[in-house]
C-alpha positions, 0 to 999 in steps of 0.5 A: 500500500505504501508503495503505491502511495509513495508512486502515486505522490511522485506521479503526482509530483511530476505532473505538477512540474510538467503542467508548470514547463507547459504554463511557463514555457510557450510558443509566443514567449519563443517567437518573441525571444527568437524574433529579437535574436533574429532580426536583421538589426543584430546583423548576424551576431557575429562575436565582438560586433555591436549586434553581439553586444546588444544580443548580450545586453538583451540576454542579460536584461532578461535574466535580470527581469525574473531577478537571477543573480549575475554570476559573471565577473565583478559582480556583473552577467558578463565575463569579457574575452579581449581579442585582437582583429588586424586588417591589412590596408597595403601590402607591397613587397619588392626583393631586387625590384622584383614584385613578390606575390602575395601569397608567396610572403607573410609580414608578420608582426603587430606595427601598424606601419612598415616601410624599408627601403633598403636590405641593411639592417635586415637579418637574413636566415633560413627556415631550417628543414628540420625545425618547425615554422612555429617553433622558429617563429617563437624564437625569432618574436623572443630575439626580436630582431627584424628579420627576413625568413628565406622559406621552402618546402611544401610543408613550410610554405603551407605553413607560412601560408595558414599562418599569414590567414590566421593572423592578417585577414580580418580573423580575431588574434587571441593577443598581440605578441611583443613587437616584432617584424618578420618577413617570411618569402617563399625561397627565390634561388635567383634572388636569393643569390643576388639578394641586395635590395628591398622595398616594403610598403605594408600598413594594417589596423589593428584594434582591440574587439571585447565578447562576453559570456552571459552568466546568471544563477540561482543559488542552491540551497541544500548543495549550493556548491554542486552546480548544474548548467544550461548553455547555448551559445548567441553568436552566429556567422555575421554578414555573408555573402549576398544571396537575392539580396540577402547577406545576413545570417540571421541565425534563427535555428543556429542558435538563436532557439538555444537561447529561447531554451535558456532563457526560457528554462532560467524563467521556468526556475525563477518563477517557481519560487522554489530553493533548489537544492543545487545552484543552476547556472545559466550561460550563453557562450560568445564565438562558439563559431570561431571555435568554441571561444567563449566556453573554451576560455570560461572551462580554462579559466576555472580551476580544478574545484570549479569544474568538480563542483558542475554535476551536470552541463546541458548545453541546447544547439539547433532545436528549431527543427524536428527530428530525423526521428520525428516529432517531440524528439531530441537527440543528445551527443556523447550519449553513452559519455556519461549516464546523463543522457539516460537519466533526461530520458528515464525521468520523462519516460517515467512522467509519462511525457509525450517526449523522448531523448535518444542518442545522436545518431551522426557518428560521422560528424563528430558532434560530442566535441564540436559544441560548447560542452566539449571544453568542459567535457574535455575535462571530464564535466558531464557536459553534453548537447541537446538537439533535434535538427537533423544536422545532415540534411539541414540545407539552411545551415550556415547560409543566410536562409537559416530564418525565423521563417523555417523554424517548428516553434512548437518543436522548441517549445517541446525540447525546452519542456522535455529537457525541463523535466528531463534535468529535474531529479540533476537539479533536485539532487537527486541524481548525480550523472556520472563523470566523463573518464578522462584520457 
């Protein structure tokens, strides 16, 4: 009798909490979250523009409003990244009155104007075979001495080359090493023999961009020191490439649907007026498109005891879409990295919610690692992904077509109420998933 009873309270329990996710977490609060997100005013959130600044002062400003606490730095929502972008204006480079072509030399330094007009006083070296280009240009930058870097083999040449578009064609640089200036040329035997004269006309801009994290929690009560996370990241891909007209993309689906999640799922917690026994942090990443920038640098910025104390990260990615699997579906990366996946699944399978997590089924796409949990799963957090478009066959991906028009709103809304439910017995306490193993 008494575990009939105990079932039925809990049954009771859960219904309570889905008909609160179902309240709280809706298709007219995800159009007008995705309908900011996505207009053509933010022009692409590309990270450390004006579009992603007001996108963060946006999010912030509704983690405020249901009165989450700042959890970023200094007593703020933010946590700033500073970056670098450099912009070359001229590039002109003559050896023996020859002119070089540009994709045989990289200037490489951090002045914003170079002139010579003569070889004297340029050092002049060869890359050794057997050396590595970086490793040679880590001792070239500590001796600091203006040198010309004679370059050849296929293999050094390539590197030249990715490192000459990493550093001056508008790419932010994570920071500005000590003056320097190198000339690396792609080894000319004729005017290396004869080698006496050189005019180098090479100017750049080269300005200082910041990008922030959101961070903003509710702090636990019994366990406030075990934390459970809900991420997505806000940046998208900018200003591409005019299509009928179009050039910006507006990222509906990617991730601008993560962030409803978020958002939606901070409301949801907030509004309940209940103590948690853990502390949810809710986070949205800047410049996961450049490579998962804004996780990187929170996960290698927290120390050892910080990231222990994440018992769980669920991170939201592309939710606009349902599912190769069909409706009222998501998937989850690295399903079998930990048991945190099953956990999501079993809680709403036991609700008896018309919803169901099921393992990502892209293997060949590597998708456990190329989101904002894979940082912090990198250093064995339980941190993984939710999504339910059906990435492989996504025409709209990247393009400037990935509009608010081609979202299922009603598919957002039902992956934020599954995973609402689905993370419950993590944030209660009551469950704790397994940590990711370490190689």
């Amino acid at each position: 009798m008494r575990i009939v009873q105990t079932f039925s309270l809990v049954f009771a329990f859960f219904l309570v909490i889905q008909k609160s996710a179902n309240a709280q977490i809706s298709v007219a609060r995800t159009q007008e979250i995705i309908d900011t997100l996505a207009s053509d005013h933010l022009k692409g959130r590309y990270a450390g523009t004006e579009g992603e600044y007001i996108t963060t002062e946006y999010i912030k400003d509704q983690f405020e409003k249901v009165g989450l606490k700042p959890a970023g730095e200094n007593g703020t929502y933010f946590q700033t990244i500073t970056k670098y972008y450099k912009s070359v204006q001229v590039e002109e480079l003559f050896l023996n009155k020859i002119l070089i072509s540009k994709s045989d030399y990289f200037i490489d330094t951090n002045e914003k104007l170079v002139i010579l007009k003569k070889a004297k006083g340029v050092k002049v070296v060869d890359l050794p075979e057997d050396q590595s280009f970086l490793t040679f240009r880590d001792e070239l930058i500590k001796s600091n001495e203006l040198t010309l870097v004679w370059v050849k083999g296929d293999q050094h040449i390539q590197a030249m080359r990715n490192s000459k578009d990493k550093n001056t064609t508008g790419r932010y640089t994570d920071k500005l090493e000590a003056d320097h200036t190198i000339i690396w040329v792609k080894e000319n035997e004729k005017v290396k023999e004869k080698f006496k004269k050189m005019l180098l006309h090479y100017s750049q801009n080269v300005e200082e961009v910041k990008m922030r994290n959101v961070m903003a929690k509710i702090e636990g009560g019994a366990k406030p020191n075990e934390v459970v996370m809900i991420s997505a990241h806000h940046d998208h891909i900018g200003i591409l490439k005019p299509i009928q007209g179009d050039s910006i993309a507006n990222g509906a689906d990617d991730n601008a649907s993560g962030v409803s999640a978020v958002i939606q799922l901070a409301e949801h917690y907030a509004r309940r007026k209940m103590k948690y026994p853990r502390t949810i942090l809710f986070t949205t990443f800047t410049a996961e498109e450049m490579g998962l920038v804004g996780s990187s640098y929170m996960a290698d910025h927290m120390s050892e005891e910080e990231l222990k104390s994440i018992v769980a990260m669920v991170n939201i990615e592309m939710i606009g879409k349902t599912s190769a699997n069909g409706k009222r579906k998501a998937y989850i990366t690295g399903y079998d990295k930990t048991n945190l996946g099953k956990i999501m699944a079993q809680t709403v399978l036991k609700n008896k919610m018309n919803f169901k997590f099921f393992p990502d089924p892209y293997d060949e796409l590597h998708l456990f690692m190329r989101s904002d949990n894979a940082p912090f799963a990198a250093k064995g957090v339980p941190a993984q992904t939710v999504s339910s478009t059906d990435i492989d066959f996504d025409t709209y991906y990247h393009t400037v077509n990935d509009e608010i028009k081609t979202l299922n709103y009603q598919n957002i809304v039902d992956v934020i109420q599954g995973i609402a439910i689905g993370i419950e017995p993590v944030i209660k306490g009551r469950s704790t998933p397994t940590r990711v193993k370490q190689k």
